[in-house]
Backbone as a chain_set.jsonl record, in Angstrom:
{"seq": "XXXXXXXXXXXXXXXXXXXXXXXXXXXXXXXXXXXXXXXXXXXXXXXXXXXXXXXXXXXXXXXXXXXXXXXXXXXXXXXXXXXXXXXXXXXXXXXXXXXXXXXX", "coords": {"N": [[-40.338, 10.087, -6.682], [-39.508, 12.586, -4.619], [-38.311, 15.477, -4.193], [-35.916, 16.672, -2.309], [-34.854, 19.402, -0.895], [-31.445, 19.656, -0.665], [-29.03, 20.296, 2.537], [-26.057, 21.459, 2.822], [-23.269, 22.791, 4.199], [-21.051, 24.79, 5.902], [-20.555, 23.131, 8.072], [-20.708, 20.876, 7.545], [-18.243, 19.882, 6.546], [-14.952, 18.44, 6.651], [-11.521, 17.912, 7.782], [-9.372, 14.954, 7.444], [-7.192, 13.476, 8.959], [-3.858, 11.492, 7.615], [-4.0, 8.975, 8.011], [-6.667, 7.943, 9.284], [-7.961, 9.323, 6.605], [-7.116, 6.823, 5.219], [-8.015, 4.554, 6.625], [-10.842, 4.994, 6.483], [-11.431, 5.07, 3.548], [-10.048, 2.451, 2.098], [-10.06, 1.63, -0.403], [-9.569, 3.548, -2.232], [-6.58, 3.554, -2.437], [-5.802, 0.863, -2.661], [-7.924, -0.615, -4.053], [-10.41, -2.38, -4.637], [-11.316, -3.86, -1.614], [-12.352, -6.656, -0.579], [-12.716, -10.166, 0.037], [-10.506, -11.889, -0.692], [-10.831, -13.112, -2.683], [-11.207, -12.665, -5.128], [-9.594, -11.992, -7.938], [-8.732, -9.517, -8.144], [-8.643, -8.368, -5.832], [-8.019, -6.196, -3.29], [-6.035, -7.409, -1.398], [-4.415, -8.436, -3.35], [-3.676, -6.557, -4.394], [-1.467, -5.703, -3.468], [0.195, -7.434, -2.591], [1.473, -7.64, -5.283], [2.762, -5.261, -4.674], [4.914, -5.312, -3.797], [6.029, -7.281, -4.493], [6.654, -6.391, -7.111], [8.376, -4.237, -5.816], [10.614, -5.849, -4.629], [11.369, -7.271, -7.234], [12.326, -4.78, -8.887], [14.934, -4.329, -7.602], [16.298, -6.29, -7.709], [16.73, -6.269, -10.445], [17.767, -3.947, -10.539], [20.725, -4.78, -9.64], [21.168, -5.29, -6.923], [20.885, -7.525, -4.986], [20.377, -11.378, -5.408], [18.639, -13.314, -5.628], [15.167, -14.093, -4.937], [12.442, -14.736, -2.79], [10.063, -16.449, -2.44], [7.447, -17.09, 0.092], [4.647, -19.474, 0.295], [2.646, -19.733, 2.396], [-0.562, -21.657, 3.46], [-2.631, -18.952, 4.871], [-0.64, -17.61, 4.875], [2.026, -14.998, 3.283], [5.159, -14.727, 2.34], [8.053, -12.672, 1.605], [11.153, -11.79, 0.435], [13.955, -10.436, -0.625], [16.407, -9.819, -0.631], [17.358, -7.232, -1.491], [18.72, -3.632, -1.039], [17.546, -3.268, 1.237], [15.927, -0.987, 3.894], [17.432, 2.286, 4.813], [18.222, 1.952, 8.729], [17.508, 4.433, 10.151], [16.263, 4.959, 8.962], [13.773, 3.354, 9.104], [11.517, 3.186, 10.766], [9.924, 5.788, 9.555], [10.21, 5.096, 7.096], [7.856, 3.319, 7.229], [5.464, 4.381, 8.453], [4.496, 6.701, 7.614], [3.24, 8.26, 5.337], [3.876, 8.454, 1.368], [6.61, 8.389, 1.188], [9.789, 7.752, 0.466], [12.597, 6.35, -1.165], [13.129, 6.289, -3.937], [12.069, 8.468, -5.861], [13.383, 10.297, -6.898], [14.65, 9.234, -9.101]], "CA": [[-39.332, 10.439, -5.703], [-39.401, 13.903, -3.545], [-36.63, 16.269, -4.455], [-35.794, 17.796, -1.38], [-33.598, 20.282, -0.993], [-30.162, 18.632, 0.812], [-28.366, 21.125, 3.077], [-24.502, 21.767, 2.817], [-22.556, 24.259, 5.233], [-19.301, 24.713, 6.247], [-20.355, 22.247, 9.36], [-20.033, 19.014, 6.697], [-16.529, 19.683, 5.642], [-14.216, 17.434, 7.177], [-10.232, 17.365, 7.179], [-9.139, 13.915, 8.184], [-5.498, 12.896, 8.56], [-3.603, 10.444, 6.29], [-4.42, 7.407, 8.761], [-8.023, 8.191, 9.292], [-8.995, 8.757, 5.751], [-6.551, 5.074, 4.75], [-8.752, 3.714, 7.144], [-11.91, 5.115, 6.331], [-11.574, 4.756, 2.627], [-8.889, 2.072, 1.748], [-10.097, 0.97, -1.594], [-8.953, 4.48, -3.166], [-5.063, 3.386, -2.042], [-5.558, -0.247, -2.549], [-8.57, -0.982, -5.099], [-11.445, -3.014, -4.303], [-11.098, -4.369, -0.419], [-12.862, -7.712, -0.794], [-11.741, -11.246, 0.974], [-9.24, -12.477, -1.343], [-10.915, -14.375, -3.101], [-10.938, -12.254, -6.635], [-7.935, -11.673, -8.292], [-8.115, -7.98, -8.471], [-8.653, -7.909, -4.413], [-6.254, -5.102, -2.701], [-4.559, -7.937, -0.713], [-3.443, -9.146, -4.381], [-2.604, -5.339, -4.748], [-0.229, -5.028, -2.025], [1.321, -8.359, -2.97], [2.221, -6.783, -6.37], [3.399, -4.093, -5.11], [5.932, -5.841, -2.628], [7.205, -8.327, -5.421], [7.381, -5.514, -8.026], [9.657, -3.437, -5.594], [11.912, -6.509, -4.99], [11.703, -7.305, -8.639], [12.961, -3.619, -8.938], [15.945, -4.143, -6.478], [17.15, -7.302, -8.269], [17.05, -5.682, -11.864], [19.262, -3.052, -9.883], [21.569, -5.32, -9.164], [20.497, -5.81, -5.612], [20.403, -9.321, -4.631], [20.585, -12.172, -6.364], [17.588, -14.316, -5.493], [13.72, -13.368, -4.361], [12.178, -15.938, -2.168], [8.579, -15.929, -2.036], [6.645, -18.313, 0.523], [3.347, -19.146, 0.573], [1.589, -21.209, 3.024], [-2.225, -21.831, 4.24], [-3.189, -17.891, 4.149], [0.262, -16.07, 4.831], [2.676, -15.127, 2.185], [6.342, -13.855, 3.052], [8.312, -12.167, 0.32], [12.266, -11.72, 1.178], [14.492, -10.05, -2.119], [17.941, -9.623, -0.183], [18.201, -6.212, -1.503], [19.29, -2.969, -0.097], [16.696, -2.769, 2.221], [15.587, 0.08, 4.025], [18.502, 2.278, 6.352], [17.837, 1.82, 10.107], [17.83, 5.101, 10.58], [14.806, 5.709, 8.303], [12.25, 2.341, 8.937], [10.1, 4.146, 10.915], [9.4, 6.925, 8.986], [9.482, 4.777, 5.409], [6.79, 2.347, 7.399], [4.588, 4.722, 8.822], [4.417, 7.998, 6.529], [2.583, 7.859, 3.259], [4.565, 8.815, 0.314], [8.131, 8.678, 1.866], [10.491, 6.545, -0.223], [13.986, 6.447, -1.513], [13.286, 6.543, -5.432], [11.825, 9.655, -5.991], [14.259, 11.101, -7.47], [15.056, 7.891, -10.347]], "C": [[-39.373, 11.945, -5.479], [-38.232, 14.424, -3.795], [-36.636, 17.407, -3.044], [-34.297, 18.646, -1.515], [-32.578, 19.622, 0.093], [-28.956, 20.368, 1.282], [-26.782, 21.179, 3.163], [-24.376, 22.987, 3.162], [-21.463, 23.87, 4.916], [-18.974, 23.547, 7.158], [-20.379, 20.59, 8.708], [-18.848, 19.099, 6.162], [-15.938, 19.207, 6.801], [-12.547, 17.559, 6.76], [-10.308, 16.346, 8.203], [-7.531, 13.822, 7.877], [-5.037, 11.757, 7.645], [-3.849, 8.843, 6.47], [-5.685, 6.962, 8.515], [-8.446, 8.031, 7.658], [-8.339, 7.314, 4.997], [-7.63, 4.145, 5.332], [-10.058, 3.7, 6.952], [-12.494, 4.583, 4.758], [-10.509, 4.222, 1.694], [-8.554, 1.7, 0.188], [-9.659, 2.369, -2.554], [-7.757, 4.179, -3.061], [-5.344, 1.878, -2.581], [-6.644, -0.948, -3.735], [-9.574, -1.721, -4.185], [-10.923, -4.211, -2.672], [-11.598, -6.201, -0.805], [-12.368, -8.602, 0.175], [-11.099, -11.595, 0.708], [-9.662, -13.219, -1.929], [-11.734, -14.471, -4.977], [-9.617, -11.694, -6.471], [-7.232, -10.066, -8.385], [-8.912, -7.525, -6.924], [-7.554, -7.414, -3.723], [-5.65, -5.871, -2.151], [-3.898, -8.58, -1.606], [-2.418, -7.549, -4.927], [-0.942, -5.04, -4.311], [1.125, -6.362, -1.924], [2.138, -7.878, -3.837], [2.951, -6.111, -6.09], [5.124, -4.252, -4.245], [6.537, -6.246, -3.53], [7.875, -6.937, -6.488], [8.757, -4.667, -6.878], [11.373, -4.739, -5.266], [12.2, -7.342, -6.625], [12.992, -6.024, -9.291], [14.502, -3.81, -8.512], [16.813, -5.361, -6.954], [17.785, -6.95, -9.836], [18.259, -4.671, -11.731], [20.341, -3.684, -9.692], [21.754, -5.66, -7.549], [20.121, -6.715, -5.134], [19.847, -10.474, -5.872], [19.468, -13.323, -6.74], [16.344, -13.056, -4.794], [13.159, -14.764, -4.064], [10.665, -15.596, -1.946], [8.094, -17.172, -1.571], [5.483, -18.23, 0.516], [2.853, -20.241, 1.404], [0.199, -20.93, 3.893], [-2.444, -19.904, 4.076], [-1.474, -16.703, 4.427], [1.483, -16.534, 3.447], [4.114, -14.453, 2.932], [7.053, -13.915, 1.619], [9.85, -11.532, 1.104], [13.463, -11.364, -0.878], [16.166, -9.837, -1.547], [18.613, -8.594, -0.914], [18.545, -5.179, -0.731], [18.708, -2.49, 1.065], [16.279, -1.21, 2.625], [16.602, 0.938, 5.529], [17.902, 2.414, 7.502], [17.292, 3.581, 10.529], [16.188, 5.836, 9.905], [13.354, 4.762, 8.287], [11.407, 3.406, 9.339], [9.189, 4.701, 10.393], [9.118, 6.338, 7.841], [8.158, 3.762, 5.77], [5.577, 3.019, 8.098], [4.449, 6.476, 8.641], [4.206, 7.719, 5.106], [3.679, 8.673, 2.205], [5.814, 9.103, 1.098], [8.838, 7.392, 0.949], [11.839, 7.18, -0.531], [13.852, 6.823, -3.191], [12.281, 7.179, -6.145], [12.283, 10.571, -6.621], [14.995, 10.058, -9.067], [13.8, 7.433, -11.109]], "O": [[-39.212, 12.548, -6.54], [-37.177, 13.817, -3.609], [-37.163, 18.507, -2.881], [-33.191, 18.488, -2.032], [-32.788, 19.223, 1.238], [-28.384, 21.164, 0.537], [-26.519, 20.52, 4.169], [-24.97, 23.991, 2.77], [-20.97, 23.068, 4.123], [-17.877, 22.998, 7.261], [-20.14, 19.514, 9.257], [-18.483, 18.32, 5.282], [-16.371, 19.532, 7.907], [-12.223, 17.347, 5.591], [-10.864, 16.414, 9.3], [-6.899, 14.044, 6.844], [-5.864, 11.143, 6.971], [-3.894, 7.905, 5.675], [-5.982, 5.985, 7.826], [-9.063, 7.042, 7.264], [-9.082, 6.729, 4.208], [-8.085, 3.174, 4.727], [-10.658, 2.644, 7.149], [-13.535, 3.948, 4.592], [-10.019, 4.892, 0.784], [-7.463, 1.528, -0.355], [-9.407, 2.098, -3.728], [-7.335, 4.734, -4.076], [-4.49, 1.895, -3.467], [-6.148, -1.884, -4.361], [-9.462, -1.59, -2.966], [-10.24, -5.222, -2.83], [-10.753, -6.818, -1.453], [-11.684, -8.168, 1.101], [-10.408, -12.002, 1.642], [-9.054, -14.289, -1.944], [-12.301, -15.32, -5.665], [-8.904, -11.225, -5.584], [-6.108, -9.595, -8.557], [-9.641, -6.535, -6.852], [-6.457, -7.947, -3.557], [-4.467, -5.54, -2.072], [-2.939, -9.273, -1.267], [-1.315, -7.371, -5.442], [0.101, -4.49, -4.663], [2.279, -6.362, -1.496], [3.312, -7.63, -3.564], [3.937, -5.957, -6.81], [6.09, -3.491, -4.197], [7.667, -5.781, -3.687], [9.048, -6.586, -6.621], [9.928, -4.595, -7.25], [12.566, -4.587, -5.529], [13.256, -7.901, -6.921], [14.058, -6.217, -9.874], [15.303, -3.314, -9.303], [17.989, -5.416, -6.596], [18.896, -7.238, -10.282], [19.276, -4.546, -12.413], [21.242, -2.866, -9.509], [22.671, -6.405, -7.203], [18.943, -6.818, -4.792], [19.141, -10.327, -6.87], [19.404, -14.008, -7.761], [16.443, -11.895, -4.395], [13.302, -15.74, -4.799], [10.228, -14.606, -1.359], [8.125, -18.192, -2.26], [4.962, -17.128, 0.69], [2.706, -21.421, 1.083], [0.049, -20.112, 4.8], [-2.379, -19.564, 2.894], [-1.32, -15.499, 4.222], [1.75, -17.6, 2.894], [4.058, -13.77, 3.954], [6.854, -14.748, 0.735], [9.775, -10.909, 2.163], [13.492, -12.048, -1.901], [17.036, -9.708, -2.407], [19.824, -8.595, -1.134], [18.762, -5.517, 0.433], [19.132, -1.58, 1.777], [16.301, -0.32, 1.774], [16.618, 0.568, 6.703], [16.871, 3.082, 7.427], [16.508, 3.608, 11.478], [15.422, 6.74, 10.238], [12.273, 5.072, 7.786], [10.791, 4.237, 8.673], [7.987, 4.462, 10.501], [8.072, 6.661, 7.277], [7.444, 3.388, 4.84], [4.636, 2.269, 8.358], [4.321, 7.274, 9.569], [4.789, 7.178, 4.166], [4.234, 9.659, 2.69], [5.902, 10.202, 1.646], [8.354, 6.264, 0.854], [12.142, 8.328, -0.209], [14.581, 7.723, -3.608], [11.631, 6.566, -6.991], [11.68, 11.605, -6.909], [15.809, 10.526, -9.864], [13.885, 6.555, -11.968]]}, "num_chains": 1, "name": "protein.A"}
C-alpha cells in the first residue's frame, strides 16, 4: 500500500448545524441506526427513552397509569403526566438539549 501524503486545509473544516449533523450522523445521538430488527437498534433507543421519561413522571407522582400500545410496526406510549406547557412544545420538540429537568 502507497502512503501518500493526504492534504488537510482550512477548506475541509466544516461547521454544520444541530439538524444537519443529527441527520448526517444519527447513530452518535441514537446508537446503531439499523431496521429494528436487533435489540440494541436506535428505534429501541428512542423507545427507552420515551418510557423511561414517563416512568420518571409516574415515580413523581404524575399520573397514575402508562399505557403503552403496540400494533403491526407503530408503538404509542401515553403516561398522563405533566406534559409539556403549551407555551414551550415547540421549542422542547425542536431544539436539542432544551428540557425542564435540568436543574433536578
Amino acid at each position: 500500500m502507497e502512503n501518500s501524503e493526504v492534504r488537510y486545509t482550512e477548506d475541509e473544516i466544516k461547521s454544520l448545524d444541530w439538524k444537519e449533523h443529527i441527520r448526517m450522523r444519527p447513530g452518535m445521538y441514537i446508537g446503531k441506526t439499523g431496521d429494528g430488527t436487533a435489540a440494541d437498534d436506535g428505534i429501541y433507543i428512542l423507545l427507552k427513552e420515551v418510557l423511561d421519561n414517563s416512568i420518571d413522571e409516574f415515580v413523581m407522582g404524575n399520573g397514575k397509569t402508562i399505557d403503552v400500545q403496540i400494533k403491526e410496526a407503530v408503538v404509542k406510549v401515553r403516561d398522563y403526566g405533566r406534559g409539556i406547557p403549551l407555551g414551550k412544545v415547540i421549542e422542547c420538540v425542536s431544539r436539542i438539549n432544551t428540557g425542564g429537568k435540568y436543574d433536578s
